[in-house]
N, C-alpha and C positions, 0 to 999 in steps of 0.2 A: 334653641339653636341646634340645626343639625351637624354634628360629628361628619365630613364625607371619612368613607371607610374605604381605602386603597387598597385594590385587590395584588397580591403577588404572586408572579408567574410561577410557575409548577419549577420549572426549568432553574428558576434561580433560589427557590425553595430546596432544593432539594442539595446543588451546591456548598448553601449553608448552612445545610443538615451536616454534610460532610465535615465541611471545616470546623463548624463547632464539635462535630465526635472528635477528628482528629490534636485540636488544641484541648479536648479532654484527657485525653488518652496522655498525651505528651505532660501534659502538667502532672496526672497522677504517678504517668512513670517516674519523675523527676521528683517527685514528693518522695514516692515508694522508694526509690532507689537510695543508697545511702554509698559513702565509701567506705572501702573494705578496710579491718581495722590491719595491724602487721600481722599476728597470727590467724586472721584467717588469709591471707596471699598465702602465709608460708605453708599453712596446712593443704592450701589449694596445690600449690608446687609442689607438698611433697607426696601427694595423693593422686597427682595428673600423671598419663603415659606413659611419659619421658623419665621420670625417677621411676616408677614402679620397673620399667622394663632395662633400665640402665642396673637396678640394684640387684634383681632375680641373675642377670648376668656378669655383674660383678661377684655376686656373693655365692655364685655356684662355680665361678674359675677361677679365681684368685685361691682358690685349695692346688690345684694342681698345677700351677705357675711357680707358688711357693716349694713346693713339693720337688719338682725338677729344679730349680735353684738349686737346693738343699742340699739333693745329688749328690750334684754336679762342683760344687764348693769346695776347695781347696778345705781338707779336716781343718788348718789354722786359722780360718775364720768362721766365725759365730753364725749361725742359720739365721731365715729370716724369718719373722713370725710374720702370721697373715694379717693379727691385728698393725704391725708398723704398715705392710704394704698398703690397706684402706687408709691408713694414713697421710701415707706420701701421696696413693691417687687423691686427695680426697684435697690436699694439698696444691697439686698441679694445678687441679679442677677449677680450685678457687683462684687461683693465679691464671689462669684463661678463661676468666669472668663465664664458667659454666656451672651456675648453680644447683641445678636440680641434681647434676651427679656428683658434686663435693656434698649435697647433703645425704645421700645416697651413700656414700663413700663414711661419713663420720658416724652415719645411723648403725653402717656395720662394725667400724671400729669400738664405739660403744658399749659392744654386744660381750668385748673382751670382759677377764673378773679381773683383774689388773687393773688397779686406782690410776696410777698415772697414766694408763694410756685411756679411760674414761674421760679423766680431766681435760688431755688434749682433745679428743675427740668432740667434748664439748666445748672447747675455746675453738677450736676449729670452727665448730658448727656458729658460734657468735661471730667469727669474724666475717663469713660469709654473709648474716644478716646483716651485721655492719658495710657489706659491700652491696648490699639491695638494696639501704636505704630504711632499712626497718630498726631503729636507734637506739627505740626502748625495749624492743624484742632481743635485740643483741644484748645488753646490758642487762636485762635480766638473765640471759643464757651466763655470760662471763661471772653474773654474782651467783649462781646457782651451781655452776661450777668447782666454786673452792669448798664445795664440801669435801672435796676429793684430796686426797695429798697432793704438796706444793712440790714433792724435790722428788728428780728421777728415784728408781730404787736396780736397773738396770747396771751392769758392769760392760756392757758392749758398748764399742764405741759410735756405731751409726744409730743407734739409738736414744744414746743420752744426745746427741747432734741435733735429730729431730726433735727430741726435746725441747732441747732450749730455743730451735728457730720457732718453733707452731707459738710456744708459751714468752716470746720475747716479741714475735708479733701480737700475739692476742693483747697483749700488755697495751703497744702501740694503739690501735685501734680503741681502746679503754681510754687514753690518753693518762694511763697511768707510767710516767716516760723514767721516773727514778725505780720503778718495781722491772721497768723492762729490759733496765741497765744490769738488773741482777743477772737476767737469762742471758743476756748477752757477753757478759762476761764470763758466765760458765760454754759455753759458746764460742767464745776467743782460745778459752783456752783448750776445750777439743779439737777445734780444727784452725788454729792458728789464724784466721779472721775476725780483721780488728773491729774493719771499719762499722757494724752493724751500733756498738757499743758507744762508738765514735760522734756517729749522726744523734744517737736517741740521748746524748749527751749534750751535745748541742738544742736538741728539742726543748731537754727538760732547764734549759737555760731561758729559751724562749717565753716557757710557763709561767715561770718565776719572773715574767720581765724584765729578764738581762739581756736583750737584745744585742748588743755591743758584743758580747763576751761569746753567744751563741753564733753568730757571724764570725766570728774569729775563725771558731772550730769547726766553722763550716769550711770558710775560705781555705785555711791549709790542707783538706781534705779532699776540696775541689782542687787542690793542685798538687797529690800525694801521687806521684805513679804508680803505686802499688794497691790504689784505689781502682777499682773496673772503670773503664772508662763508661761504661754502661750508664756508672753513678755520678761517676764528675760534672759527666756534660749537662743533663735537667740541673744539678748540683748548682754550677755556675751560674744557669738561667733562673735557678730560685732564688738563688743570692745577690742577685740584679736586681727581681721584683722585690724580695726583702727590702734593700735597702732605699728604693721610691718609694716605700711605703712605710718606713719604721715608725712604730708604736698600734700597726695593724698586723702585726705578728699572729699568722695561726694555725695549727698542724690540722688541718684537712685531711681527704684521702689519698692527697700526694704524696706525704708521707709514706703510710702502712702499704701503698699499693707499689712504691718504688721500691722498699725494704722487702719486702717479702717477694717480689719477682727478682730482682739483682742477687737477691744472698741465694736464693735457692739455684741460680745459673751457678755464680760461685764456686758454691760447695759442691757441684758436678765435675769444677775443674781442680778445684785445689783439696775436697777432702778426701780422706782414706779409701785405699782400692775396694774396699768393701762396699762403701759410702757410693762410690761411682758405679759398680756391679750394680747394687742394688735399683737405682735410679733408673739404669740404661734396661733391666730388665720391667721395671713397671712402667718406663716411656714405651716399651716397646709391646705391653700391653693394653695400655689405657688406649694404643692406635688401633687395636684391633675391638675395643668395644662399643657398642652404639653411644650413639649420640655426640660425635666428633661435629 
């Protein structure tokens, strides 16, 4: 029996020469390719452009911004060191969801031989991966962190301030909300700001599934005039979905992201002249360095 043997045009031979390299190509890339795990994004961010040329420029001006402060500073108040200012930028940074230069900003503070200001600087650096999305890279950074001493050792007061916000946030963020109640009550009581202490009290009510009790001290809060209206109002609007939803209780990044941008306005309006000096002189340089 003869086999007929159909010949195929050159023209369409050649077509499916194409197609099948191309659906080669694509399968092997898609084999080849894998996703990136957290530390290599971060190491990719902190090695790209944008942090290398934001840090060379950070970390060769912030000498002499410090330095004319210093000046110019009423003798009655305390200088500012360079490590708090990497700090506070590195702080903003994070709170205007611009990562590459908060971690630019914590890599310099870091650099301080000062335990406690290592520590924030490495809570810092966690919280930010906590705001990337990177969970277990954060939580590794925050446990790796307490090697460092727990309690300011500073006697100035914008100091111990920044303290307890960086370390009563990074707490949040940990959802560790009874440890964050400590910072924030050391917190309250330097610059007379309750409400930080107030909410993460409520939170840790939440945890514990006391939902009833956590709503309580939300709602009088949400109606406390002396609360920012900043805070009350999403406040009242969380406490709406709260309660359509009770027994689905759960602190997300609504939380840490409302806490740490409202207290840090705050404390520009309500703490100590120094506290507010300092602040308006590093807003006023973090506008002048790339990467706005």
């Amino acid at each position: 029996m003869l086999i007929p043997v159909f010949s195929i045009p050159d023209s369409l031979l050649n077509n499916m020469t194409r197609a099948v390299l191309i659906l080669s190509v694509l399968v092997i890339g898609s084999c080849s390719s894998k996703k990136k795990t957290e530390r290599e994004l971060y190491e990719e961010m902190t090695s790209g452009f944008k942090y290398t040329t934001y840090k060379a420029a950070s970390g060769a001006g912030i000498g002499p911004v410090v330095t004319a402060y210093n000046e110019q500073k009423p003798d009655s108040l305390a200088p500012l060191n360079s490590e708090y200012a990497h700090l506070l930028l590195g702080y903003m940074w994070t709170i205007s969801r611009k990562p590459a230069m908060a971690f630019a900003e914590t890599d310099l503070a870091q650099e301080s031989d000062k335990e406690e200001v290592k520590l924030m600087a490495q809570s810092l650096r966690s919280i930010v991966m906590y705001e990337q999305g990177w969970n277990e890279l954060a939580k590794q950074e925050s446990d790796d962190a307490k090697k460092y001493a727990q309690g300011p050792t500073s006697k100035v007061k914008y100091e111990v301030s920044v303290f307890y916000m960086v370390m009563g946030v990074a707490k949040i963020y940990d959802k560790d909300f009874n440890g964050s109640k400590v910072f924030w009550a050391g917190f309250a009581n330097e610059t007379q700001i309750h409400w930080p202490y107030q909410v993460t009290d409520a939170l840790a009510d939440f945890q514990n599934n006391k939902v009833q009790e956590g709503l309580s001290k939300l709602k009088v809060l949400s109606q406390d005039p002396n609360v920012p209206e900043a805070l009350r109002i999403p406040l009242a609007a969380e406490i709406t979905r709260i309660e359509s939803k009770v027994g689905d209780v759960n602190s997300s990044l609504f939380w840490p992201k409302l806490i740490s941008a409202v207290v840090f306005d705050e404390l520009k309006r309500t703490g100590n002249q120094q506290m507010i000096d300092v602040i308006t002189v590093m807003e006023k340089w973090r506008d002048k360095l790339p990467g706005k």
